[in-house]
Predicted model as a PDB file, atoms N, CA, C, CB and O in Angstrom, pLDDT in the B-factor column:
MODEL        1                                                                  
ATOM      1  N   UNK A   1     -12.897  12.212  -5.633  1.00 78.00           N  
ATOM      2  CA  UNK A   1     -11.868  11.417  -4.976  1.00 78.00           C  
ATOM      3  C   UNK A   1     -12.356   9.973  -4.882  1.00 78.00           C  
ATOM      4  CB  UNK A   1     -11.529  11.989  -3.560  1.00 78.00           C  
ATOM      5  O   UNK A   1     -13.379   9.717  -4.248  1.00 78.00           O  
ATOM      6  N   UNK A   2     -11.535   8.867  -5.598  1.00 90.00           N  
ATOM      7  CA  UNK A   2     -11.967   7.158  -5.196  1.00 90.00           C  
ATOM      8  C   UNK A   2     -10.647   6.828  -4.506  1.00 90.00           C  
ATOM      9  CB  UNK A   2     -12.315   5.883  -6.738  1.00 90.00           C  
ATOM     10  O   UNK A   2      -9.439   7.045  -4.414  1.00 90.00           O  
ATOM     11  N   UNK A   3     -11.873   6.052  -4.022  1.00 93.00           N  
ATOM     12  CA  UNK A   3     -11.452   5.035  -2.925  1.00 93.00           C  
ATOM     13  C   UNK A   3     -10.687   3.287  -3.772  1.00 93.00           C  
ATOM     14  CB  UNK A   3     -13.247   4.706  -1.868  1.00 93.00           C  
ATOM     15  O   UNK A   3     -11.345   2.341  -4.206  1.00 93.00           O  
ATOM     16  N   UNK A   4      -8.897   3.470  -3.726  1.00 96.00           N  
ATOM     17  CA  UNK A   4      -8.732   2.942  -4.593  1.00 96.00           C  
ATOM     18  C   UNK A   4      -8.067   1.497  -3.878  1.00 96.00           C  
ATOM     19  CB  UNK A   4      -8.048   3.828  -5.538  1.00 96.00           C  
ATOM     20  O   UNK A   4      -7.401   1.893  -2.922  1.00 96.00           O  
ATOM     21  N   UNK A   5      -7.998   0.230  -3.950  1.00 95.00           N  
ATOM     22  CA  UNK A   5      -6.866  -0.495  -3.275  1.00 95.00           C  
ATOM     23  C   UNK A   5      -5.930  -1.086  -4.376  1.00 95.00           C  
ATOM     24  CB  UNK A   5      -7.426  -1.682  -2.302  1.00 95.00           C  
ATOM     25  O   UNK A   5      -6.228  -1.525  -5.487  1.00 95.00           O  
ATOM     26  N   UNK A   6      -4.886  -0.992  -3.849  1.00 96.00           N  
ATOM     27  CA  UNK A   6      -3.807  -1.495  -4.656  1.00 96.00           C  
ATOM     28  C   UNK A   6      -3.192  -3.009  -3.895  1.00 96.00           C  
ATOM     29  CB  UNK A   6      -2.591  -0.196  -4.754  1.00 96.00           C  
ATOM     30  O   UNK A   6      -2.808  -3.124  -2.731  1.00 96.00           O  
ATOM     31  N   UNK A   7      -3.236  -3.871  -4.752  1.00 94.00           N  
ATOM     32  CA  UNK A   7      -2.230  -4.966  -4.276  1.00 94.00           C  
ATOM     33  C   UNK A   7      -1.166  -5.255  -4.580  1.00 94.00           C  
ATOM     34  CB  UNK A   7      -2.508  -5.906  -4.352  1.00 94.00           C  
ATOM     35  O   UNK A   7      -1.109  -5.233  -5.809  1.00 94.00           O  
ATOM     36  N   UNK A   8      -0.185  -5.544  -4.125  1.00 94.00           N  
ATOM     37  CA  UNK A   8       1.393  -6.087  -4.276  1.00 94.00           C  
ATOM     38  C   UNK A   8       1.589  -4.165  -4.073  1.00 94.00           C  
ATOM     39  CB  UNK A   8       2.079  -7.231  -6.303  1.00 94.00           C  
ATOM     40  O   UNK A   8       2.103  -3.774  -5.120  1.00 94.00           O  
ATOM     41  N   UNK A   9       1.409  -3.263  -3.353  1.00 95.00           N  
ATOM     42  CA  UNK A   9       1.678  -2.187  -3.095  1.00 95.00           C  
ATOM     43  C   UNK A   9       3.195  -2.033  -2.202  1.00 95.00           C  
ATOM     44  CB  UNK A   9       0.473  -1.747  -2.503  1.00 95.00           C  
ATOM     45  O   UNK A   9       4.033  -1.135  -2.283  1.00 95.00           O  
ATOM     46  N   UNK A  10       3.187  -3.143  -1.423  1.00 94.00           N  
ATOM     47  CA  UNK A  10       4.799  -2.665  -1.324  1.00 94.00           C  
ATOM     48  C   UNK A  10       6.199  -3.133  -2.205  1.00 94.00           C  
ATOM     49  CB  UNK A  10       5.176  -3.048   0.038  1.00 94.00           C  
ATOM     50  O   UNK A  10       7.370  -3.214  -1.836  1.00 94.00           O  
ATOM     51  N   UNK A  11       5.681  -3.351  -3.275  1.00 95.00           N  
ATOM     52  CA  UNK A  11       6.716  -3.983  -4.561  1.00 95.00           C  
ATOM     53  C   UNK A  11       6.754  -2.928  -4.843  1.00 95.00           C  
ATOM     54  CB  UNK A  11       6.389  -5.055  -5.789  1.00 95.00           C  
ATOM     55  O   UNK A  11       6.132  -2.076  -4.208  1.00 95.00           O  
ATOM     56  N   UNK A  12       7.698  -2.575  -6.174  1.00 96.00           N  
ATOM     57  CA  UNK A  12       8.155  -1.204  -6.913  1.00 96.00           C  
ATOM     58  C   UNK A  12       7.135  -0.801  -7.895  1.00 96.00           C  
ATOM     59  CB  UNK A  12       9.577  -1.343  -7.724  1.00 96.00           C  
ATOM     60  O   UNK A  12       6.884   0.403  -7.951  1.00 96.00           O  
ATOM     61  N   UNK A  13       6.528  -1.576  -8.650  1.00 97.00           N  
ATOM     62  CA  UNK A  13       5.433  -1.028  -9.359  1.00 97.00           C  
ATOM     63  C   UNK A  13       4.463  -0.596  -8.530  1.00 97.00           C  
ATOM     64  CB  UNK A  13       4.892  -1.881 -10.244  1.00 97.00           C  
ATOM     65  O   UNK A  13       4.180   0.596  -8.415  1.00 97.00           O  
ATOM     66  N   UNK A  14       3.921  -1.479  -7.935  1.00 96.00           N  
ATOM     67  CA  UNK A  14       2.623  -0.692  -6.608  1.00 96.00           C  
ATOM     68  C   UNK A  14       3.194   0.399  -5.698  1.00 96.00           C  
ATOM     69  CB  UNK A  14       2.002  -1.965  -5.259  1.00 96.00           C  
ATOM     70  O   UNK A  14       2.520   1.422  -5.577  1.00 96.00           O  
ATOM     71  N   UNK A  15       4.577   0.282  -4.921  1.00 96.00           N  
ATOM     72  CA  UNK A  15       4.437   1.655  -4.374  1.00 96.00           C  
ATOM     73  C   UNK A  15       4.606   3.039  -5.012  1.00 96.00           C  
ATOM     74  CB  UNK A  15       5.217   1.684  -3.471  1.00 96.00           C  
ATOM     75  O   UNK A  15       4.575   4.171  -4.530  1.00 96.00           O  
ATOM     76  N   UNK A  16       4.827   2.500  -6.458  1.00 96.00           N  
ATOM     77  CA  UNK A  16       4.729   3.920  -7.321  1.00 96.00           C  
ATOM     78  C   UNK A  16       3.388   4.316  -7.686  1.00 96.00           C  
ATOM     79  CB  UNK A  16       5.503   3.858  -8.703  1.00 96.00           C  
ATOM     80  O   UNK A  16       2.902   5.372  -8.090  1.00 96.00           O  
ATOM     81  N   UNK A  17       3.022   3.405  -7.482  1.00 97.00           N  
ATOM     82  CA  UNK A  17       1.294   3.040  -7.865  1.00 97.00           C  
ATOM     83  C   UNK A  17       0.324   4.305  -6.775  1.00 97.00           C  
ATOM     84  CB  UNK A  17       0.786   0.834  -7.192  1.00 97.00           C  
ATOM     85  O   UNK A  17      -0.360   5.325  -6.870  1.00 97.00           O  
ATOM     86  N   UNK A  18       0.864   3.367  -5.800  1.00 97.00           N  
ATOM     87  CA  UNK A  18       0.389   4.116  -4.345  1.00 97.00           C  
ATOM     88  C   UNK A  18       0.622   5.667  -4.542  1.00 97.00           C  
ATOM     89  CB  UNK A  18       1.394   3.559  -2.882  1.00 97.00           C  
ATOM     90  O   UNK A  18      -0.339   6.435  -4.571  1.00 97.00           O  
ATOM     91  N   UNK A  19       1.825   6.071  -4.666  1.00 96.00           N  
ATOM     92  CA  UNK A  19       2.429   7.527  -4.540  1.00 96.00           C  
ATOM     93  C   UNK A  19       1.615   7.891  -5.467  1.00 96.00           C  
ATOM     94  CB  UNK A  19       4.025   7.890  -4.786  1.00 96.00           C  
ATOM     95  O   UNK A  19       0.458   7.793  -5.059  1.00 96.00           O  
ATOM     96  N   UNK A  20       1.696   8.353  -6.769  1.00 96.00           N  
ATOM     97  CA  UNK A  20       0.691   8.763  -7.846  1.00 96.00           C  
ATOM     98  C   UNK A  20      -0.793   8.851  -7.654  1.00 96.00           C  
ATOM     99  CB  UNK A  20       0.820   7.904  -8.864  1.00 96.00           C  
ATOM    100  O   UNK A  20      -1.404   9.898  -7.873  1.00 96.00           O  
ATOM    101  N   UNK A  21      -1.368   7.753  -7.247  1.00 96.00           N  
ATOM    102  CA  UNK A  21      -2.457   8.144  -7.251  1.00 96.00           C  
ATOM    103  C   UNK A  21      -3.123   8.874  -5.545  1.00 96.00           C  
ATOM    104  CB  UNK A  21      -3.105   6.887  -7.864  1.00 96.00           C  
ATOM    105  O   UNK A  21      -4.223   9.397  -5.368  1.00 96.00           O  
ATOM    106  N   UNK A  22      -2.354   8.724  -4.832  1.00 96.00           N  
ATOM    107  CA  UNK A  22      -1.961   9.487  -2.998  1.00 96.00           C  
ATOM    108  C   UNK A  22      -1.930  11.181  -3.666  1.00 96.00           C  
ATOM    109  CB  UNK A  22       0.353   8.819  -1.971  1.00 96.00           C  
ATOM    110  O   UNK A  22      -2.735  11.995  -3.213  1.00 96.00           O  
ATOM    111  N   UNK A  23      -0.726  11.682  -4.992  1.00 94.00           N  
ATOM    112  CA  UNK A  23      -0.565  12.693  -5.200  1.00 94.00           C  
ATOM    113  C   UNK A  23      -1.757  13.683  -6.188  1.00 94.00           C  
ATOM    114  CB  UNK A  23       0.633  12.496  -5.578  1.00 94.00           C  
ATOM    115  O   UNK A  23      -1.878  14.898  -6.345  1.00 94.00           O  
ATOM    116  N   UNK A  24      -2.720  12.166  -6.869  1.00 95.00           N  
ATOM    117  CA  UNK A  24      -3.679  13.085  -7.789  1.00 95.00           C  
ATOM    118  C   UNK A  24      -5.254  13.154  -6.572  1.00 95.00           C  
ATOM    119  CB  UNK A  24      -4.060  12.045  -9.774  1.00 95.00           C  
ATOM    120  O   UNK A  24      -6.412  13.290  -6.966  1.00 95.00           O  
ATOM    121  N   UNK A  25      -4.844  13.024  -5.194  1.00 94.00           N  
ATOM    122  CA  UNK A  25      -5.936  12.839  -4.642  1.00 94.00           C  
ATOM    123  C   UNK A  25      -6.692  11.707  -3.911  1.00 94.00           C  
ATOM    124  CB  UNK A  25      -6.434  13.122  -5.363  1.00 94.00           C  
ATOM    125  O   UNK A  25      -7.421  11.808  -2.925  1.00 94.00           O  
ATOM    126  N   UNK A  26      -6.299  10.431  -4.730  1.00 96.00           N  
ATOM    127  CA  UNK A  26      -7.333   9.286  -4.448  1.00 96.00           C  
ATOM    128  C   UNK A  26      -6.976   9.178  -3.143  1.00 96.00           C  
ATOM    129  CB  UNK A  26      -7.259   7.848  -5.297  1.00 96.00           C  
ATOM    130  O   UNK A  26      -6.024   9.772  -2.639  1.00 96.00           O  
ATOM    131  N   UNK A  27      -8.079   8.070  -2.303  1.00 96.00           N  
ATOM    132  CA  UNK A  27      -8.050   7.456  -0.912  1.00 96.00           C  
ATOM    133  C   UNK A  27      -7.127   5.674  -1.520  1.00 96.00           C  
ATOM    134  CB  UNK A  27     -10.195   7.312  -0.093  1.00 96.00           C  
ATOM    135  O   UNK A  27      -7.384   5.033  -2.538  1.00 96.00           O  
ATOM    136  N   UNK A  28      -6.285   5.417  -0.647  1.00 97.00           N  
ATOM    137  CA  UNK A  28      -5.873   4.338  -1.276  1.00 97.00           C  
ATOM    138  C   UNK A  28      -5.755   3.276   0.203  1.00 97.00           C  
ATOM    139  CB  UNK A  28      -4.383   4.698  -2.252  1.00 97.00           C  
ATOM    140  O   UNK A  28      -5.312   3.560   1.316  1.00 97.00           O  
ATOM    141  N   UNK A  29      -6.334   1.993  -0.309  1.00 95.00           N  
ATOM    142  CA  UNK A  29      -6.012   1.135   0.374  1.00 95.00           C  
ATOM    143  C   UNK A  29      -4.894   0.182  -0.051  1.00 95.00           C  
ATOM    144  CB  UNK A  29      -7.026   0.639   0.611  1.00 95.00           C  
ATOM    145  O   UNK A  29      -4.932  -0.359  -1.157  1.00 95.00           O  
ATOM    146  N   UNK A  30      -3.605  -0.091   1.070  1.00 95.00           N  
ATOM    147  CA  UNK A  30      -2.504  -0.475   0.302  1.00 95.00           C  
ATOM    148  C   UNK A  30      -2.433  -2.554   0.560  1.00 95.00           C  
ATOM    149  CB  UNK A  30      -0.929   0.629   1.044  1.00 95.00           C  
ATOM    150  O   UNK A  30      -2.607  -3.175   1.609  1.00 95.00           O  
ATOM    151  N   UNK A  31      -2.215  -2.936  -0.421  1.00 95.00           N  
ATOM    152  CA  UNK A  31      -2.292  -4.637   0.325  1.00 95.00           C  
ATOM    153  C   UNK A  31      -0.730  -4.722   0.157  1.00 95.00           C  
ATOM    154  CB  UNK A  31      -3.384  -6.228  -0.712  1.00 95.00           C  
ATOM    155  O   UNK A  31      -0.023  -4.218  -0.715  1.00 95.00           O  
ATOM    156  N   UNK A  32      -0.371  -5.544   1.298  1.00 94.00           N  
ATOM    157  CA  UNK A  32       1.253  -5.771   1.353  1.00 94.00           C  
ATOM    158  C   UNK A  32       1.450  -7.195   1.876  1.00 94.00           C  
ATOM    159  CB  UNK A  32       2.091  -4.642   2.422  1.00 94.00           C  
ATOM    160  O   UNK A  32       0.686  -7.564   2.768  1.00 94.00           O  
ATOM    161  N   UNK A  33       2.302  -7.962   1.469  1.00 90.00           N  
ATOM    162  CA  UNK A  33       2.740  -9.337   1.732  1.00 90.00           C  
ATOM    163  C   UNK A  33       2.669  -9.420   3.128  1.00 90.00           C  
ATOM    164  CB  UNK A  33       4.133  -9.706   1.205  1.00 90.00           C  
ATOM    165  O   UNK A  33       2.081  -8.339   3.100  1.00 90.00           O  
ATOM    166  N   UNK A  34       2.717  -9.705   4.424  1.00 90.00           N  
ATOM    167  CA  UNK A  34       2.820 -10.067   5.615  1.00 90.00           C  
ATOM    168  C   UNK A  34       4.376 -10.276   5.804  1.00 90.00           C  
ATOM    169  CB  UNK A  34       1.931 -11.228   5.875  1.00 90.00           C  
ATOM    170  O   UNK A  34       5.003 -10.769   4.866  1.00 90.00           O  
ATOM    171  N   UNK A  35       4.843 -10.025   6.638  1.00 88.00           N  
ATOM    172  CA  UNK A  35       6.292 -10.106   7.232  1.00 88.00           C  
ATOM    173  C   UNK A  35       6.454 -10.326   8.691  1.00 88.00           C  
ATOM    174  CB  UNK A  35       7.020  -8.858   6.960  1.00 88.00           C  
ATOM    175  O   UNK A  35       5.544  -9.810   9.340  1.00 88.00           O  
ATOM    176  N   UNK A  36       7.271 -10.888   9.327  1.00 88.00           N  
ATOM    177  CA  UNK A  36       7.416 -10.916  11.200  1.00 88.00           C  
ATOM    178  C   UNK A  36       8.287  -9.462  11.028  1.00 88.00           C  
ATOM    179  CB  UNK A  36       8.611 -12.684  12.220  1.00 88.00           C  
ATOM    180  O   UNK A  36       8.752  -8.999  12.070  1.00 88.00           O  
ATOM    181  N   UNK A  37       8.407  -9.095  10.397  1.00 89.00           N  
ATOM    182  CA  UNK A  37       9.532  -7.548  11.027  1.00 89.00           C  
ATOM    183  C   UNK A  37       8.474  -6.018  10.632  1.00 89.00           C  
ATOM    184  CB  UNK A  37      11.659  -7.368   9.642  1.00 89.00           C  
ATOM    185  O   UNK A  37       8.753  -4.831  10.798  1.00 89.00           O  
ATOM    186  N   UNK A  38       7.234  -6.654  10.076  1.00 84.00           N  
ATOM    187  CA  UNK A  38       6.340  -5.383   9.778  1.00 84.00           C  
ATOM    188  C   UNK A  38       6.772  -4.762   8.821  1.00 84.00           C  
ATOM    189  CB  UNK A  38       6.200  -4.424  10.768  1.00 84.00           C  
ATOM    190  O   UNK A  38       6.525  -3.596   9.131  1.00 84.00           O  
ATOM    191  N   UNK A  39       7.304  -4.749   7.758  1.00 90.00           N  
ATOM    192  CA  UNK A  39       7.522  -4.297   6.669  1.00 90.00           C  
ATOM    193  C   UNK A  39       7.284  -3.389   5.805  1.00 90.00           C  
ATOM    194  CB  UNK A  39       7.425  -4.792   6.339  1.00 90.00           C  
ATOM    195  O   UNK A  39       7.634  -3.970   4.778  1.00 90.00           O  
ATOM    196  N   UNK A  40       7.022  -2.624   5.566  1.00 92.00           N  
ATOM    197  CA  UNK A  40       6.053  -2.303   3.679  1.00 92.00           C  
ATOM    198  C   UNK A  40       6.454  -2.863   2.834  1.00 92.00           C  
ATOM    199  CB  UNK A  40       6.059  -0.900   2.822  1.00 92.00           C  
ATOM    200  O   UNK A  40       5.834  -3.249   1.843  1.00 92.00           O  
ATOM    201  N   UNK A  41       7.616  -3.008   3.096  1.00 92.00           N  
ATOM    202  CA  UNK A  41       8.861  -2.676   1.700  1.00 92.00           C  
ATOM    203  C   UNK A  41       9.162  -1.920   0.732  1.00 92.00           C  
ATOM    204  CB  UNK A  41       8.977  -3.354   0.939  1.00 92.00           C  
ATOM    205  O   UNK A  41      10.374  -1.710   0.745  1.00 92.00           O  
ATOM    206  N   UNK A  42       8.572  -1.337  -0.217  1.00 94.00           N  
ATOM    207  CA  UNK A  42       9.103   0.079  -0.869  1.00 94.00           C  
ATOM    208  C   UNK A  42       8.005   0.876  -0.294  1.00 94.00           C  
ATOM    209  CB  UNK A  42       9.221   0.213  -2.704  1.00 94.00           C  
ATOM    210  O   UNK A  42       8.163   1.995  -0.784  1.00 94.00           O  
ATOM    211  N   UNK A  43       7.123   0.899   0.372  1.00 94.00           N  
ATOM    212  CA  UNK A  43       6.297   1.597   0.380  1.00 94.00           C  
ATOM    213  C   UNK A  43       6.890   2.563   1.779  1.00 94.00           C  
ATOM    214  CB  UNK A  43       4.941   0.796   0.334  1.00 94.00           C  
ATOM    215  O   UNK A  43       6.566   3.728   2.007  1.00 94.00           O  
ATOM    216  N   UNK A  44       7.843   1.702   2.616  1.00 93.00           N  
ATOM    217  CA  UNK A  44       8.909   2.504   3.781  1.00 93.00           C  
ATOM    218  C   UNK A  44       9.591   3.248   3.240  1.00 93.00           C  
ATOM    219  CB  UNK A  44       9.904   1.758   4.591  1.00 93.00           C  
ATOM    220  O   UNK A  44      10.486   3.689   3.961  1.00 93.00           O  
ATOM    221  N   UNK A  45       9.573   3.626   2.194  1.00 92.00           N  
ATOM    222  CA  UNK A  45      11.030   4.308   1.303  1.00 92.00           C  
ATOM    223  C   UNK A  45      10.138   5.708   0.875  1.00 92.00           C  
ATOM    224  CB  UNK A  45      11.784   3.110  -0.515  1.00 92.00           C  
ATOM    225  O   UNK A  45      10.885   6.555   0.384  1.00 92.00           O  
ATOM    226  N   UNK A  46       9.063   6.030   0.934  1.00 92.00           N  
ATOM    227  CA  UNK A  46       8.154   7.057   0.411  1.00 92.00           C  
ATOM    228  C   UNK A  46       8.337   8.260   1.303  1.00 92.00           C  
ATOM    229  CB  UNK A  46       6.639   6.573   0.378  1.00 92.00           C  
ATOM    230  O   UNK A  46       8.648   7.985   2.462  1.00 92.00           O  
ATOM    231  N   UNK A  47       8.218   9.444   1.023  1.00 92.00           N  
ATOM    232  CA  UNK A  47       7.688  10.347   2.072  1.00 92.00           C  
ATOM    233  C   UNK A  47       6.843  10.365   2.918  1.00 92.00           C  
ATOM    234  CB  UNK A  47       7.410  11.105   1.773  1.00 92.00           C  
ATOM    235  O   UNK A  47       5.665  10.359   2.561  1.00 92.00           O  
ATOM    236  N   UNK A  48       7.091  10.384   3.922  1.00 91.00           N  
ATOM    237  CA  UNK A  48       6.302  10.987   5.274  1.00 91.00           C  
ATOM    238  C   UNK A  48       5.357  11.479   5.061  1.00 91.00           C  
ATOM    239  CB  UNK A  48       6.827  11.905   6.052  1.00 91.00           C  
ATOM    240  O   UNK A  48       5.244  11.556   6.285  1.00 91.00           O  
ATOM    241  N   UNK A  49       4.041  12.160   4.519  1.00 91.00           N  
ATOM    242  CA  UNK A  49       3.593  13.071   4.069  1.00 91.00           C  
ATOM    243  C   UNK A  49       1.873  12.544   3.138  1.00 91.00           C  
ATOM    244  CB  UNK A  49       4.900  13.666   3.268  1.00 91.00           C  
ATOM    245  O   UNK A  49       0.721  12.977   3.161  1.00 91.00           O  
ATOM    246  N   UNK A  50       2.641  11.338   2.366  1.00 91.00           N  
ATOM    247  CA  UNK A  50       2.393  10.640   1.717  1.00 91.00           C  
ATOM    248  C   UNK A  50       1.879   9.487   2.209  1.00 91.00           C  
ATOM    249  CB  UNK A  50       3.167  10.600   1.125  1.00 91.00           C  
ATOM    250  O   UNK A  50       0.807   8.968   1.900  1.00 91.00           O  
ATOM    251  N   UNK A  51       2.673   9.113   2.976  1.00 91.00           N  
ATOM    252  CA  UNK A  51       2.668   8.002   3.818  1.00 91.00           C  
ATOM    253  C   UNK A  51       1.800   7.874   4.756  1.00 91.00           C  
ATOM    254  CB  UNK A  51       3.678   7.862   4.351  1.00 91.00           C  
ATOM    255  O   UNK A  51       1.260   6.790   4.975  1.00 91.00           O  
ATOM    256  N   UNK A  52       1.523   9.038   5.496  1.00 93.00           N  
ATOM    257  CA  UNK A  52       0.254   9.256   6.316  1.00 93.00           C  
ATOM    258  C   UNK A  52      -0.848   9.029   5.834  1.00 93.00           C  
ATOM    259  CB  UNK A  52       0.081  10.385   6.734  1.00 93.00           C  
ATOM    260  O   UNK A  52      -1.789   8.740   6.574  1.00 93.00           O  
ATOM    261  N   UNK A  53      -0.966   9.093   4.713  1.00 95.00           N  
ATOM    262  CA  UNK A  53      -2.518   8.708   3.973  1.00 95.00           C  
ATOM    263  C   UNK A  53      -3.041   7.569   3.295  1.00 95.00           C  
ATOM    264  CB  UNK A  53      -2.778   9.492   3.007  1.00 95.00           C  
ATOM    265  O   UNK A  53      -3.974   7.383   2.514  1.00 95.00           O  
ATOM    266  N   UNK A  54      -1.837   6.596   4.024  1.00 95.00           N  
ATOM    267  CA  UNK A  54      -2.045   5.564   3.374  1.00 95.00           C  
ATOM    268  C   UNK A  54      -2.703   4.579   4.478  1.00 95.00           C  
ATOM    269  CB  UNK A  54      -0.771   5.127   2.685  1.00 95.00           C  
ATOM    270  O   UNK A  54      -2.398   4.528   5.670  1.00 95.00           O  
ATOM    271  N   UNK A  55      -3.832   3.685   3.692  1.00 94.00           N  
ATOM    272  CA  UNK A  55      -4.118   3.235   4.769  1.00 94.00           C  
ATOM    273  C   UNK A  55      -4.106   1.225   4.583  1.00 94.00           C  
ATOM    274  CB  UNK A  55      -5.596   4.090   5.142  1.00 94.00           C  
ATOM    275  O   UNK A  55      -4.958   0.491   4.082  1.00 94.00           O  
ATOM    276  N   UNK A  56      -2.736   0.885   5.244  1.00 94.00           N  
ATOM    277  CA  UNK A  56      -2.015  -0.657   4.845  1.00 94.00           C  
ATOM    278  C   UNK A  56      -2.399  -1.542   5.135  1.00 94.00           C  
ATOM    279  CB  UNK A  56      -0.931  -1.023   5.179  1.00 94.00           C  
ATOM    280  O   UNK A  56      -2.714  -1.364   6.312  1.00 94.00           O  
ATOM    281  N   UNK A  57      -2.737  -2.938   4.747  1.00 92.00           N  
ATOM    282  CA  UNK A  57      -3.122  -3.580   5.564  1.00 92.00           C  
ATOM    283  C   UNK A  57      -2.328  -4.499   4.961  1.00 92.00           C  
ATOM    284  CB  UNK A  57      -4.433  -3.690   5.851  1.00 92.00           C  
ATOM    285  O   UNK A  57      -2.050  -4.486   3.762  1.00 92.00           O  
ATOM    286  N   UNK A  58      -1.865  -5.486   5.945  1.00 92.00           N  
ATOM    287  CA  UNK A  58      -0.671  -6.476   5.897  1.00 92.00           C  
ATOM    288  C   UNK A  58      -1.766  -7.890   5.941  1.00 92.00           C  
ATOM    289  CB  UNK A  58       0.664  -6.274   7.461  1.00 92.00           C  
ATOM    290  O   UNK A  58      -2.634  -8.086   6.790  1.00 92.00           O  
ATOM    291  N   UNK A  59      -1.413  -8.808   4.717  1.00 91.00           N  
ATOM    292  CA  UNK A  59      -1.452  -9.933   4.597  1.00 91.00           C  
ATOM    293  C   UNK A  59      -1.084 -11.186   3.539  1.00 91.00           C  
ATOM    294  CB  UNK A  59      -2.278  -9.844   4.831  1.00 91.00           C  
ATOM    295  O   UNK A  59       0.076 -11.114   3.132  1.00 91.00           O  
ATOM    296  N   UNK A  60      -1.799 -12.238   3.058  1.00 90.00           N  
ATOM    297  CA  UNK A  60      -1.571 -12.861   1.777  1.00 90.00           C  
ATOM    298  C   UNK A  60      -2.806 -12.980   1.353  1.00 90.00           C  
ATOM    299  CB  UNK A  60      -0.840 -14.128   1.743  1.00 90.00           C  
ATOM    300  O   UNK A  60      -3.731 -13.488   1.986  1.00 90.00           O  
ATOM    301  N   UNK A  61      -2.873 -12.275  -0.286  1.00 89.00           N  
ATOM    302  CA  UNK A  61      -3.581 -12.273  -1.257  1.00 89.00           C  
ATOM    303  C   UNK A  61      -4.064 -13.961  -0.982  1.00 89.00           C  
ATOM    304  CB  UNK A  61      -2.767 -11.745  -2.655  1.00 89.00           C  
ATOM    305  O   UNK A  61      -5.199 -14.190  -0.564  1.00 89.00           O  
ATOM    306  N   UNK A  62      -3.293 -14.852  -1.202  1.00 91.00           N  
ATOM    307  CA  UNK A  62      -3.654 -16.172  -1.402  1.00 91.00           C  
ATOM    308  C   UNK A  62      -4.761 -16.846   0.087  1.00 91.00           C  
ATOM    309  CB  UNK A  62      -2.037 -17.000  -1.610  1.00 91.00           C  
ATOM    310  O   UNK A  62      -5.248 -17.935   0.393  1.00 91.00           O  
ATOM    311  N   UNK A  63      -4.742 -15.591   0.605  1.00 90.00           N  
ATOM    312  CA  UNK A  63      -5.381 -16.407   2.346  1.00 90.00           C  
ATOM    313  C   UNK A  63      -6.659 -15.654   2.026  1.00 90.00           C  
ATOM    314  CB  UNK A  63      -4.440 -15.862   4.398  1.00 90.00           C  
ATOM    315  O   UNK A  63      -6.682 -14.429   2.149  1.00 90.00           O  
ATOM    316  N   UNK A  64      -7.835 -16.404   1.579  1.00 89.00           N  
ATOM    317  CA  UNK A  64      -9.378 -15.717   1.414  1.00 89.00           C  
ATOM    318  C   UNK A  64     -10.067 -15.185   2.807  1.00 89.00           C  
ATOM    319  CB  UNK A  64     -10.491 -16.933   0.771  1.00 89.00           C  
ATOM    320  O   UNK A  64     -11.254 -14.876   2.710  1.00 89.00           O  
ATOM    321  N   UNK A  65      -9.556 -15.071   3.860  1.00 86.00           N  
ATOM    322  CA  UNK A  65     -10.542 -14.744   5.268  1.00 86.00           C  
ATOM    323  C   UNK A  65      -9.285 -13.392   5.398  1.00 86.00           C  
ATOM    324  CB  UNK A  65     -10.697 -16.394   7.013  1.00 86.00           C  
ATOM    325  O   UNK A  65      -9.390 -12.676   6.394  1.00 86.00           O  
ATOM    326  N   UNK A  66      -8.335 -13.135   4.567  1.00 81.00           N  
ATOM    327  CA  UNK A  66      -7.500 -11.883   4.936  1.00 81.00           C  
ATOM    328  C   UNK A  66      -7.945 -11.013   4.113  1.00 81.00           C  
ATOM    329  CB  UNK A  66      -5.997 -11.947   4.843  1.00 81.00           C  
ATOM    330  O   UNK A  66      -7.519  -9.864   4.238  1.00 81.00           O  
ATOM    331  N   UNK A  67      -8.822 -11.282   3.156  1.00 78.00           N  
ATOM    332  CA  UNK A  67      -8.855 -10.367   1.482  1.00 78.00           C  
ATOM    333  C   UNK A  67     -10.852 -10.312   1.933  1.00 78.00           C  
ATOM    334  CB  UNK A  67      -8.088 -11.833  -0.778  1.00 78.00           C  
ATOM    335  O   UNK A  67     -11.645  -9.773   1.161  1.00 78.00           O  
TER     336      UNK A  67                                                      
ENDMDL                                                                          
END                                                                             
């Protein structure tokens, strides 16, 4: 099992990203844009199940003291 992080994970390519590799096992760390309403964005649209094992962390790629 790796320990995988994905960025841009709540876009449509990454939260498919996320799901797949959540379903072959891996540990996934998810990076997601920052929002005031708390967001995922597709990554809210996943199963429950799935979703529990994800572990998100909200910020901007472009901000070096968040990454």
């Amino acid at each position: 099992m790796s320990k995988i992080p994905v960025t841009g994970a709540g876009g449509f390519i990454g939260s498919h990203l996320v799901e797949l590799l959540i379903s072959q096992g891996h540990q996934v760390k998810a990076f997601c844009l920052y929002n005031s309403n708390g967001s995922w964005g597709w990554l809210d649209k996943i199963p429950g199940a799935i979703k529990s094992q994800i572990e998100v962390v909200l910020g901007d790629i472009r901000d070096p003291l968040c990454v």
